[in-house]
N, C-alpha and C positions, 0 to 999 in steps of 0.2 A: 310151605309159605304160611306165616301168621297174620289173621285176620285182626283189624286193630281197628277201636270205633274211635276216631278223632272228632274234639267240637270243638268249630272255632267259630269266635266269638264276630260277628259282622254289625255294627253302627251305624248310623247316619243322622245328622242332625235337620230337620226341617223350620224353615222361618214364613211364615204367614202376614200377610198385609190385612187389615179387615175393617170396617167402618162398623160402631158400635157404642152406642151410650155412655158404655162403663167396662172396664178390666172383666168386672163378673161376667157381664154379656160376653163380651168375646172369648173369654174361656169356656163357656158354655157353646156357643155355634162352634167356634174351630173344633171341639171336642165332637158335636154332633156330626159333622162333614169327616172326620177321622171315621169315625162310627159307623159311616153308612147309610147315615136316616134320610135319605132321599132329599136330603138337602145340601147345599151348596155352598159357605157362608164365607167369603175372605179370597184372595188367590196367593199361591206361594210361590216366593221371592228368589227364593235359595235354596239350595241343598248341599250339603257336606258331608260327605261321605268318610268315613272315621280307615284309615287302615288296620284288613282284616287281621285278630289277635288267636293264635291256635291256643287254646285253655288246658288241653291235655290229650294223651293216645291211653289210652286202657285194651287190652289182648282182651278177643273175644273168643269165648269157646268154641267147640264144630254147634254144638246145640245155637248158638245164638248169645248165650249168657256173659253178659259183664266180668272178667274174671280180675278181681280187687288183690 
């Protein structure tokens, strides 16, 4: 049996509601709240999940190694 390292590619599109002064501001918290800065800023609307895309299978050696 051939051991084969496949990647495939997984997407999903996320949409944000937020209250905020200005485009800059809200680019700035919704990025902070992606980030994890123990802050909270917008809640999300939506999600879209993209169908998963397989990119490629490459054989891998008994070692582990990529073999191109």
């Amino acid at each position: 049996m051939t051991t084969y390292e496949v990647r495939v590619t997984q997407t999903y599109i996320e949409f944000f509601r937020i209250d905020a002064p200005n485009k800059e501001t809200a680019i700035k918290q919704i990025t902070q709240t992606l980030t994890g800065d123990r802050v909270t800023y917008g809640r999300k609307v939506d999600t879209i999940k993209r169908q998963p895309q397989v990119d490629y299978a490459l054989e891998v050696s008994k070692e582990g190694e990529v073999i191109l």
